[in-house]
Biopython code that builds the backbone (N, CA, C, O; Angstrom):
import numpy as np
from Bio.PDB.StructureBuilder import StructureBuilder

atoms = [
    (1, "UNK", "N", (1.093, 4.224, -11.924)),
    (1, "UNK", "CA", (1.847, 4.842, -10.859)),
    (1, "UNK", "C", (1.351, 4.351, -9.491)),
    (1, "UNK", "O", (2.158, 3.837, -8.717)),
    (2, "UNK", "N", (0.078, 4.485, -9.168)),
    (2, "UNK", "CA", (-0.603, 3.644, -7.756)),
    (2, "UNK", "C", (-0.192, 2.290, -8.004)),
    (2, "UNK", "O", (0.631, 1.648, -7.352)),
    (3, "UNK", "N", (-0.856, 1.912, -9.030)),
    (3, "UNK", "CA", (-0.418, 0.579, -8.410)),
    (3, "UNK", "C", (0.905, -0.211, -8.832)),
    (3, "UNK", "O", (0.891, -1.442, -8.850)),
    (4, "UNK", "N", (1.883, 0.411, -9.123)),
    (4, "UNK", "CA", (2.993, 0.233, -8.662)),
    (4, "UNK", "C", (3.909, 0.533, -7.381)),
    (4, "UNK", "O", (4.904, -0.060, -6.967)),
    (5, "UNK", "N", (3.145, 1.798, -6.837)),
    (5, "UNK", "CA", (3.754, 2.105, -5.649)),
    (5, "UNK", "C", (2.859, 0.679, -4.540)),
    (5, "UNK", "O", (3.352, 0.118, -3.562)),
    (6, "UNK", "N", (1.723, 0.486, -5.041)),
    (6, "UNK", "CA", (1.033, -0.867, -4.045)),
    (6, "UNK", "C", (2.280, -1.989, -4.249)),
    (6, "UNK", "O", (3.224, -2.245, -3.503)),
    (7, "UNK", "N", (1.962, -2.467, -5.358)),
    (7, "UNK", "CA", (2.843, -3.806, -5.912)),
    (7, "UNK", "C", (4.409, -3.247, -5.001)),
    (7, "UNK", "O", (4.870, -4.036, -4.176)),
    (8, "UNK", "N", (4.854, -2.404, -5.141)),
    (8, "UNK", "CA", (6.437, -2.201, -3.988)),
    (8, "UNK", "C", (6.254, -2.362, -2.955)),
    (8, "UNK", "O", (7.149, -2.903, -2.306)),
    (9, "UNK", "N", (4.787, -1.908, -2.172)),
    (9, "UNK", "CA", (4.829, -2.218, -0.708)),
    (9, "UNK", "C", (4.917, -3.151, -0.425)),
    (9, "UNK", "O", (5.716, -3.536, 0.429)),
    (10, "UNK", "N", (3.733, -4.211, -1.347)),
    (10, "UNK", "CA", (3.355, -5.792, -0.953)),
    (10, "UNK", "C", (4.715, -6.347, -1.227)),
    (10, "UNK", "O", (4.786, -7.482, -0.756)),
    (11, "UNK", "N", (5.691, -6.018, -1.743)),
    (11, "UNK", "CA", (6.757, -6.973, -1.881)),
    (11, "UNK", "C", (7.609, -6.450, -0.460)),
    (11, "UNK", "O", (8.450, -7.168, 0.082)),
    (12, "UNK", "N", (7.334, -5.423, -0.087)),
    (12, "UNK", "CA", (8.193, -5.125, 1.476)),
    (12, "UNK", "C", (7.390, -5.483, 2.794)),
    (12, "UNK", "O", (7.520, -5.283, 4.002)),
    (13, "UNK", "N", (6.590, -6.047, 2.039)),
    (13, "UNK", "CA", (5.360, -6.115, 3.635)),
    (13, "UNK", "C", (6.274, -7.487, 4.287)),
    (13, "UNK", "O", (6.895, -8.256, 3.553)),
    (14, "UNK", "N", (6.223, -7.607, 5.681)),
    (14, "UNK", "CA", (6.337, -8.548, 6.242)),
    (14, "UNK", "C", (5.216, -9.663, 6.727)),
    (14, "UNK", "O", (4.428, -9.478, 7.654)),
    (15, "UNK", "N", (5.299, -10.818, 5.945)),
    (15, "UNK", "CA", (4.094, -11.929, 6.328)),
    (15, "UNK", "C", (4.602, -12.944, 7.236)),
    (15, "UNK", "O", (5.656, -13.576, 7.313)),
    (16, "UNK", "N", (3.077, -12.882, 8.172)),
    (16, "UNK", "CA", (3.943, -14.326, 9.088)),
    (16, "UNK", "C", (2.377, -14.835, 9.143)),
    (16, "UNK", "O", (1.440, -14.099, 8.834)),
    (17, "UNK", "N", (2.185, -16.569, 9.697)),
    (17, "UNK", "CA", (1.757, -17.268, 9.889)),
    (17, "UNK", "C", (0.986, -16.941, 11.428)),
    (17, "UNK", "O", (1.788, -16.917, 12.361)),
    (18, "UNK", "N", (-0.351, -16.709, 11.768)),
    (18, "UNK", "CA", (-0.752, -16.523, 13.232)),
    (18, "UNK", "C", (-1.558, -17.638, 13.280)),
    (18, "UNK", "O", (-1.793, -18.464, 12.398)),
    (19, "UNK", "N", (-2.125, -17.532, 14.903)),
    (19, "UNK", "CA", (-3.979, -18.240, 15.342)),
    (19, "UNK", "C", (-2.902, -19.262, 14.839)),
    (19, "UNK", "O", (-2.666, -19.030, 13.653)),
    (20, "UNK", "N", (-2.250, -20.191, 15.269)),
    (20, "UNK", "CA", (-1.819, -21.653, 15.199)),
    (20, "UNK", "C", (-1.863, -21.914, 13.881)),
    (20, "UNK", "O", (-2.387, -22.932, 13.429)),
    (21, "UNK", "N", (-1.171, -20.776, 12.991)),
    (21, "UNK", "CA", (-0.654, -21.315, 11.381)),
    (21, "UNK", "C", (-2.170, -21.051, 10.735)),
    (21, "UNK", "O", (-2.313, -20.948, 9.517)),
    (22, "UNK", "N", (-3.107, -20.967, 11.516)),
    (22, "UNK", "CA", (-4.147, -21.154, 10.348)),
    (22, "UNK", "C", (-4.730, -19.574, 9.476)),
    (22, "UNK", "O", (-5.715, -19.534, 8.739)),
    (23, "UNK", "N", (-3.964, -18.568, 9.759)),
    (23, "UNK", "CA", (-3.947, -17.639, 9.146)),
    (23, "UNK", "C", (-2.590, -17.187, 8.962)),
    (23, "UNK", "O", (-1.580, -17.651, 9.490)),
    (24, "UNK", "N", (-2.737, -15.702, 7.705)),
    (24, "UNK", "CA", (-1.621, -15.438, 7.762)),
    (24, "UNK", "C", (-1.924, -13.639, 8.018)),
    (24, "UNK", "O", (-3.103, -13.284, 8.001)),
    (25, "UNK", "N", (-0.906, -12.646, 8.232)),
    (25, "UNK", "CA", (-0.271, -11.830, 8.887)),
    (25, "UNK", "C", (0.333, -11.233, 7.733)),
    (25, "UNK", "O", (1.177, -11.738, 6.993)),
    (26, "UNK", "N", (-0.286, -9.907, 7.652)),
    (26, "UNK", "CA", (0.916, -8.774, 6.692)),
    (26, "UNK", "C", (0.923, -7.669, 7.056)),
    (26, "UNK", "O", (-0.168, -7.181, 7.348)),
    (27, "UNK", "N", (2.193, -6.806, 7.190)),
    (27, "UNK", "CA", (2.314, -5.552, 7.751)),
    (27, "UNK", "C", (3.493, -4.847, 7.005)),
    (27, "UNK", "O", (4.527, -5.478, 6.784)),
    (28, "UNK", "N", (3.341, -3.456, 6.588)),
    (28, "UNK", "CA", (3.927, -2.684, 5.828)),
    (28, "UNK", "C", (4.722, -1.442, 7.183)),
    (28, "UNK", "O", (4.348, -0.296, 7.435)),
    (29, "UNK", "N", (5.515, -1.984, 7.621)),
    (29, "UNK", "CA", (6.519, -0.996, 8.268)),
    (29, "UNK", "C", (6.454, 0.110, 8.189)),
    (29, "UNK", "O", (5.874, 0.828, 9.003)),
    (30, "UNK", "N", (6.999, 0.458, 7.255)),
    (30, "UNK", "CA", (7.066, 2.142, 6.970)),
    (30, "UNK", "C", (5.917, 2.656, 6.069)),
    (30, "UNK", "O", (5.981, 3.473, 5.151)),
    (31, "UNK", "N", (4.922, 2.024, 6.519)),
    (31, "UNK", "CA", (3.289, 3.013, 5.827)),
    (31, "UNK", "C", (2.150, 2.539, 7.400)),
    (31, "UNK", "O", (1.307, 1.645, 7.467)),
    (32, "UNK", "N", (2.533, 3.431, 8.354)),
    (32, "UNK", "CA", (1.789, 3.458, 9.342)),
    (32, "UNK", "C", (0.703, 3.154, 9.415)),
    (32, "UNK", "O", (0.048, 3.749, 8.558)),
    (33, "UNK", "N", (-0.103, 2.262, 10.241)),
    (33, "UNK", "CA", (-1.389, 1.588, 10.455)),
    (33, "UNK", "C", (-1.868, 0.593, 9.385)),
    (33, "UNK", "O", (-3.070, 0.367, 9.239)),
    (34, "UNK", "N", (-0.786, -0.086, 8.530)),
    (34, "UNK", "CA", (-1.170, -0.489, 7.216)),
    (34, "UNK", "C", (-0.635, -2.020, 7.688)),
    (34, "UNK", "O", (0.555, -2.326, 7.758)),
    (35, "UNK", "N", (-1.922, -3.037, 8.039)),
    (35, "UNK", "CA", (-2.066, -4.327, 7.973)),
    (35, "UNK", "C", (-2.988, -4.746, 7.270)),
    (35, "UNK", "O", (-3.850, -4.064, 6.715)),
    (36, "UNK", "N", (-2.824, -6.220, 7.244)),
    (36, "UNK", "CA", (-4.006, -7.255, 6.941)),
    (36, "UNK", "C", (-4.149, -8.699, 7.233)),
    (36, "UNK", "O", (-3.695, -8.994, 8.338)),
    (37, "UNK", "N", (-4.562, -9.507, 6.679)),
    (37, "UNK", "CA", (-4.776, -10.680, 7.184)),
    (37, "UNK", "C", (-5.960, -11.413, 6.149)),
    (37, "UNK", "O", (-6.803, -10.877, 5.430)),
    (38, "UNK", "N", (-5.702, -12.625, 6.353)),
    (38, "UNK", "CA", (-6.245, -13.421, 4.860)),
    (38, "UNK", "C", (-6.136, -15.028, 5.547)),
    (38, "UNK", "O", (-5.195, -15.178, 6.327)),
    (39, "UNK", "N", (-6.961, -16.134, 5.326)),
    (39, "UNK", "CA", (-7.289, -17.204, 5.298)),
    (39, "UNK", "C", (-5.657, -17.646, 4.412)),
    (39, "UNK", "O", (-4.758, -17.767, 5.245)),
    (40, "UNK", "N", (-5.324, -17.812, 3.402)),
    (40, "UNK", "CA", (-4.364, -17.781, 2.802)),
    (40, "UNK", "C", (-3.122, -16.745, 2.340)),
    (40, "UNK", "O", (-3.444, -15.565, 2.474)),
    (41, "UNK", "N", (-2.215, -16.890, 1.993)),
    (41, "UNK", "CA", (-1.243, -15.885, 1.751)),
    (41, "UNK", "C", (-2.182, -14.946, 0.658)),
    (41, "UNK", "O", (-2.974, -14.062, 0.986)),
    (42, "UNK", "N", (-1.930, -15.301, -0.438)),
    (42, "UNK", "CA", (-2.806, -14.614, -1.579)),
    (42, "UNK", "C", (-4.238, -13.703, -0.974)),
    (42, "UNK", "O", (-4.299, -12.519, -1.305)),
    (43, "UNK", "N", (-5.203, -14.201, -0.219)),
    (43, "UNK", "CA", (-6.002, -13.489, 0.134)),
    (43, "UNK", "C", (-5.793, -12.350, 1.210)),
    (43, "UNK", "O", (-6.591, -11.419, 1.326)),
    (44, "UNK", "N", (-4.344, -12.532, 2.203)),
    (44, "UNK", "CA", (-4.039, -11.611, 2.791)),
    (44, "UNK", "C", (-3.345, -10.552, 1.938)),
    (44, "UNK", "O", (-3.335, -9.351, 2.210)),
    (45, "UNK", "N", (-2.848, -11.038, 1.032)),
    (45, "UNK", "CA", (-1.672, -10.063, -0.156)),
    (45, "UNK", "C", (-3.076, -9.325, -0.452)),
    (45, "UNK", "O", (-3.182, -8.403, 0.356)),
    (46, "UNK", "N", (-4.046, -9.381, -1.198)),
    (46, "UNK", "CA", (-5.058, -9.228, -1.721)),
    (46, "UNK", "C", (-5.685, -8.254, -0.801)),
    (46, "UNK", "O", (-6.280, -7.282, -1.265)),
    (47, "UNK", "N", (-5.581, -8.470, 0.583)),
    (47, "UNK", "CA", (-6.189, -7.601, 1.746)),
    (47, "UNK", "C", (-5.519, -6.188, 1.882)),
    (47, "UNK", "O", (-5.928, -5.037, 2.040)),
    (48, "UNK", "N", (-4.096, -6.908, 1.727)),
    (48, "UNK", "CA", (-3.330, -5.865, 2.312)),
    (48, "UNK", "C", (-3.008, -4.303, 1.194)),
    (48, "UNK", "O", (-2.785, -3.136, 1.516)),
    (49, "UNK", "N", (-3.150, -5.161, -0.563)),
    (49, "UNK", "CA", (-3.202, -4.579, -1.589)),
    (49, "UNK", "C", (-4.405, -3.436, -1.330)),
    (49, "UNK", "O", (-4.350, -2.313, -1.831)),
    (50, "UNK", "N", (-5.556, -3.921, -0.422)),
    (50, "UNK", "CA", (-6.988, -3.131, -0.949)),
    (50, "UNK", "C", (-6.560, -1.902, 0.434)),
    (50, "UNK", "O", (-6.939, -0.736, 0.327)),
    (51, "UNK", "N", (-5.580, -2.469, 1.926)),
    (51, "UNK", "CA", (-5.443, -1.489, 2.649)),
    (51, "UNK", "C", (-4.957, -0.453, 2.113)),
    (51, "UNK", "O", (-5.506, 0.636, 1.950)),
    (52, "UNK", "N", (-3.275, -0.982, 1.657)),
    (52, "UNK", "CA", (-2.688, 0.344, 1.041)),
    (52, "UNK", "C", (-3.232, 0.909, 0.379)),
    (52, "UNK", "O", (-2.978, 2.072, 0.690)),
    (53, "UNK", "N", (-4.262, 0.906, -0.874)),
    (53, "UNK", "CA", (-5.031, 1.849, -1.437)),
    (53, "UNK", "C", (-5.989, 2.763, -0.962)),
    (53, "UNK", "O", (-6.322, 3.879, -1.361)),
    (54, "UNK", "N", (-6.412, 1.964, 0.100)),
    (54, "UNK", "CA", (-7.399, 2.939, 0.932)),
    (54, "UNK", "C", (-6.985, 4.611, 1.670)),
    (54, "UNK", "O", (-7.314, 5.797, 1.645)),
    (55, "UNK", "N", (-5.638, 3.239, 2.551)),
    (55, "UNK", "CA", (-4.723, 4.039, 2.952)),
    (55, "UNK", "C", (-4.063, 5.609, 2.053)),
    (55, "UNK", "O", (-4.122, 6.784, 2.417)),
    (56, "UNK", "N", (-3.442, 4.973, 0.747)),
    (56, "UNK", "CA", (-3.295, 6.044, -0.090)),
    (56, "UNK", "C", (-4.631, 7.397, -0.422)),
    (56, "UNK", "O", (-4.452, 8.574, -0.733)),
    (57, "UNK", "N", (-5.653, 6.803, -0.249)),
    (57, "UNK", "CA", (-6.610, 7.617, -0.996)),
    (57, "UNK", "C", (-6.854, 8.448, 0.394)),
    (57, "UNK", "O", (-7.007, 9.648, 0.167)),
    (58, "UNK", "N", (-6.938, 8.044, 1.981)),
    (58, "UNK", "CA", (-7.236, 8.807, 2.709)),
    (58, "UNK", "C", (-6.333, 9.975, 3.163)),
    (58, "UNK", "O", (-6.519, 11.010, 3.804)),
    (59, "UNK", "N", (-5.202, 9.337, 2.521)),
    (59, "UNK", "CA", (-3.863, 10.729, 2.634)),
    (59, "UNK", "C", (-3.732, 11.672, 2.013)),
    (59, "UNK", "O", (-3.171, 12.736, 2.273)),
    (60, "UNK", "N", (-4.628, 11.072, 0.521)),
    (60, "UNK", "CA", (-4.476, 12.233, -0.776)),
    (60, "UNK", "C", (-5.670, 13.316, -0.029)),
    (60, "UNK", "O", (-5.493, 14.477, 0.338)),
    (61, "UNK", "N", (-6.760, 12.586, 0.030)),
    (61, "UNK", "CA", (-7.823, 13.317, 0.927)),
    (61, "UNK", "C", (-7.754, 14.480, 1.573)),
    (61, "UNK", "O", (-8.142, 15.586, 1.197)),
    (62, "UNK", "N", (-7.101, 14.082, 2.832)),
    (62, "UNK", "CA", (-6.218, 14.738, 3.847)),
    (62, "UNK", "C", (-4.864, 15.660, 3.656)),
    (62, "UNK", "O", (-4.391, 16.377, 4.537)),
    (63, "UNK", "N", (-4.328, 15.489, 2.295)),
    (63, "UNK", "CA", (-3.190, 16.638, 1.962)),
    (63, "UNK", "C", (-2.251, 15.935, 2.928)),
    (63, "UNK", "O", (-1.622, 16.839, 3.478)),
    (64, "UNK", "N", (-1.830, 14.694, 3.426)),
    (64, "UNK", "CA", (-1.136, 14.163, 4.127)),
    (64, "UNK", "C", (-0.123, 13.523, 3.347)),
    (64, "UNK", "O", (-0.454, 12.956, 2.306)),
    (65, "UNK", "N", (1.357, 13.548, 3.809)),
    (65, "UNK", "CA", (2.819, 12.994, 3.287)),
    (65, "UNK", "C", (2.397, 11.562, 2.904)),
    (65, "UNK", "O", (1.432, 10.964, 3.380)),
    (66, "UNK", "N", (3.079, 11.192, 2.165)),
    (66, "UNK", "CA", (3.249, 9.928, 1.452)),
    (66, "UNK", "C", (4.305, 9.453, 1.476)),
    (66, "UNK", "O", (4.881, 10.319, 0.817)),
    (67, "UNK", "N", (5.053, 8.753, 1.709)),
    (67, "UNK", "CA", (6.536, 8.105, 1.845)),
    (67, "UNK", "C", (6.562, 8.000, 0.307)),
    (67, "UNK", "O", (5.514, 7.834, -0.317)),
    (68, "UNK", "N", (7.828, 8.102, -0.338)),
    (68, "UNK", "CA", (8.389, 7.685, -1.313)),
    (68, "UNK", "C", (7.078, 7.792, -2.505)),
    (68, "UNK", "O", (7.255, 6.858, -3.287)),
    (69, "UNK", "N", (6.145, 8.397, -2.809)),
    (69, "UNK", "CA", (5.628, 8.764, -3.623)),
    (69, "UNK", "C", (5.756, 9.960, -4.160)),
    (69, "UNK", "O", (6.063, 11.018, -3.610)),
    (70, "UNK", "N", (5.476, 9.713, -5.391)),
    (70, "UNK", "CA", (6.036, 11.206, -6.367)),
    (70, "UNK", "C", (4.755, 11.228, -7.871)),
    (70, "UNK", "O", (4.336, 10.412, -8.692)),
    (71, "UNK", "N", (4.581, 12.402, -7.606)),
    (71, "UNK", "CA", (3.664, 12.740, -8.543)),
    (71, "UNK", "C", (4.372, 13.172, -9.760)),
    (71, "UNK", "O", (4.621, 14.347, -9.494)),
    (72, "UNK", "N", (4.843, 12.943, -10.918)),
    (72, "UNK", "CA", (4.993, 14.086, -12.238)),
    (72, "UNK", "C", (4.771, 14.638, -12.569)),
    (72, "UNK", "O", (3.671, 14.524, -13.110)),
    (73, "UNK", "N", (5.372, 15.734, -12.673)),
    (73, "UNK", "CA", (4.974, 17.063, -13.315)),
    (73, "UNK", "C", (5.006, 16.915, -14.695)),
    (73, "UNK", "O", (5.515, 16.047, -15.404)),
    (74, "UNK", "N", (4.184, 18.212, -15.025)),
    (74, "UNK", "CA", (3.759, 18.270, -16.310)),
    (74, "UNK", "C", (4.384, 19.279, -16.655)),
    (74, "UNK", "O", (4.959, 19.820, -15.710)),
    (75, "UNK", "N", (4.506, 19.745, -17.590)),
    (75, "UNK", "CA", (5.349, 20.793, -18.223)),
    (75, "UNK", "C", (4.276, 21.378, -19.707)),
    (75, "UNK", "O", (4.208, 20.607, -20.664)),
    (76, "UNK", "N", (3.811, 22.195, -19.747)),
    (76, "UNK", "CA", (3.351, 23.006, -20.867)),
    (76, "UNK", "C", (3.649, 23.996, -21.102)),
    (76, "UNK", "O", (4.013, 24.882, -20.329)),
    (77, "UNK", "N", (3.501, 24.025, -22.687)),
    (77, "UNK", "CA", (4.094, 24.778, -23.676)),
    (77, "UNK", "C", (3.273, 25.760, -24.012)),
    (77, "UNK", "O", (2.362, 25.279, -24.686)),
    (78, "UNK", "N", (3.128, 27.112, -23.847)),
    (78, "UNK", "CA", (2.040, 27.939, -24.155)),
    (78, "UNK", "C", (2.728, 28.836, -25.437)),
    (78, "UNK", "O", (3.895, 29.140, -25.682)),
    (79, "UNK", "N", (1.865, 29.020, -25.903)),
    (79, "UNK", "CA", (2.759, 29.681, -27.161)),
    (79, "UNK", "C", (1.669, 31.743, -27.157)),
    (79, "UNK", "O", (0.529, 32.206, -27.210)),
    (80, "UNK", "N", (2.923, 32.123, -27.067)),
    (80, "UNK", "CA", (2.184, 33.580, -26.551)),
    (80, "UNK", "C", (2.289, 34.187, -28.087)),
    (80, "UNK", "O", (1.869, 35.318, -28.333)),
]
sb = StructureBuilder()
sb.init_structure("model")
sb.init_model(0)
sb.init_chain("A")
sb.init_seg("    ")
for serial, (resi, resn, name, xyz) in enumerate(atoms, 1):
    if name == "N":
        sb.init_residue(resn, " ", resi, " ")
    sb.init_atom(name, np.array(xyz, "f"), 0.0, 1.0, " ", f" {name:<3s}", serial, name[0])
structure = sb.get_structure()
């Protein structure tokens, strides 16, 4: 479930090329304060993978909203 909600961001993150191409640039729009940056694409994906988790864990922390995350409920059967 986490890291599928990661793997959805990194595919919405926007990457660009900075510093005269020699780095690259990732930013997740709609998950506030959530960048990164990497020598290569892969190592910024990789960066940006370890933000959003952080990110996630300091919200769970905090009792703070989550965009588009959903927990499942459980349902038990008690037998009286």
């Amino acid at each position: 479930m986490i890291q599928d909600y990661i793997e959805n961001y990194l595919n919405k993150a926007r990457y660009e090329m900075i510093d005269g191409r020699k780095k690259f640039y990732a930013e997740v729009k709609n998950l506030r304060g959530v960048w990164a940056t990497g020598k290569t694409l892969e190592e910024c994906r990789n960066n940006l993978a370890n933000t959003i988790e952080g990110w996630l864990i300091l919200r769970l922390k905090k009792n703070l909203a989550i965009p588009n995350f959903k927990i499942p409920s459980i349902r038990l059967k008690v037998k009286v």
